[in-house]
Every structure is written in structure tokens, then in C-alpha cells.
N, C-alpha and C positions, 0 to 999 in steps of 0.2 A: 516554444515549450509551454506545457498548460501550467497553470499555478503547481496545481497536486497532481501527483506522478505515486503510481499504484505497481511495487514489483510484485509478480505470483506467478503462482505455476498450474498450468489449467488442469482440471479436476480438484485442485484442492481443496476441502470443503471451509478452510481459516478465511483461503480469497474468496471463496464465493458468499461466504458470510459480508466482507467488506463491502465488498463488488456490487452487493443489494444494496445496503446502505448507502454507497453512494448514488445509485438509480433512485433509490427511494426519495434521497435528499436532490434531486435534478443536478447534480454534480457533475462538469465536464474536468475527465483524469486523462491523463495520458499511461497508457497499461505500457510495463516492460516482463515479457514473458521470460521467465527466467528456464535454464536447465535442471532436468529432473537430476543429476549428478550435483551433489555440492561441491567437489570439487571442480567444476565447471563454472559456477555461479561467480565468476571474477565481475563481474558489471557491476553487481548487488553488493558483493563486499568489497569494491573500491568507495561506493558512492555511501554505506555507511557499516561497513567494518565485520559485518556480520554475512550469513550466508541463510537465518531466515524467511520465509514467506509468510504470509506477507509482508511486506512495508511497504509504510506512507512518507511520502517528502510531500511537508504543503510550506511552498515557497512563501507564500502571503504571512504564514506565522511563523517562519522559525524552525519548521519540525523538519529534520533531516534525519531520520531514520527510523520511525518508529513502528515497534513490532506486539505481536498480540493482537490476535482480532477483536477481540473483546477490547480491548484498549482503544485500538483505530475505532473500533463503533463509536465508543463513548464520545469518544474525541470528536468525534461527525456530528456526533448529535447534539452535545455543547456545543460545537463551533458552528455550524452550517443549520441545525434544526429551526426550527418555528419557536 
């Protein structure tokens, strides 16, 4: 299992916002493609309670389910940037 673990749903334009950032920062993630149905989405909101896209688990800090791309960027960019 990679440290950080990235759920999204492809085409979404929140994950593909993340999904750069973490190319950009040489980040290896481990992706979980979630269902376009939320009600589908049981993986996503077992592992943190919500049925959002994206969210970040980065196992090294602590962060177990964090949502908002703008938020995951920041959070990249403090933690992982130059």
C-alpha cells in the first residue's frame, strides 16, 4: 500500500486538479476509482465517512480523509513542495 492513496472519479475536473499536483510534486499515489453513483461509493465512505471526490489518505501524516481540491493542493504543496 503506497503512503498516499487518492479516491476520484475519472473525468472529474476536483481529481484532475489533485491528480496534477501530485505529477507535478513526483508523488507516487495509489488511485481508487470510485462509482459515478453515490450510492455505490461504500469503499470511499467506509474508509472516511463521506462519499466525496476527491479524497486524500497520506498514511505518513495522519490525514485520513481529506476532501476539497483546493485543500488536497495546498496540503501538497506545504507538505511535499520545494
Amino acid at each position: 500500500m503506497s503512503e498516499l492513496e487518492l479516491y476520484e472519479l475519472p473525468g472529474c475536473p476536483f481529481c484532475a486538479k489533485v491528480k496534477t499536483k501530485l505529477d507535478e510534486l513526483g508523488l507516487e499515489y495509489e488511485s481508487h476509482e470510485v462509482p459515478r453513483s453515490h450510492a455505490d461509493r461504500t469503499e470511499v465512505k467506509e474508509v472516511t465517512g463521506q462519499t466525496e471526490v476527491p479524497v486524500l489518505l497520506d498514511h505518513s501524516n495522519g490525514v485520513e480523509g481529506m476532501h476539497e481540491s483546493d485543500d488536497i493542493v495546498a496540503y501538497l504543496d506545504e507538505t511535499y513542495g520545494n
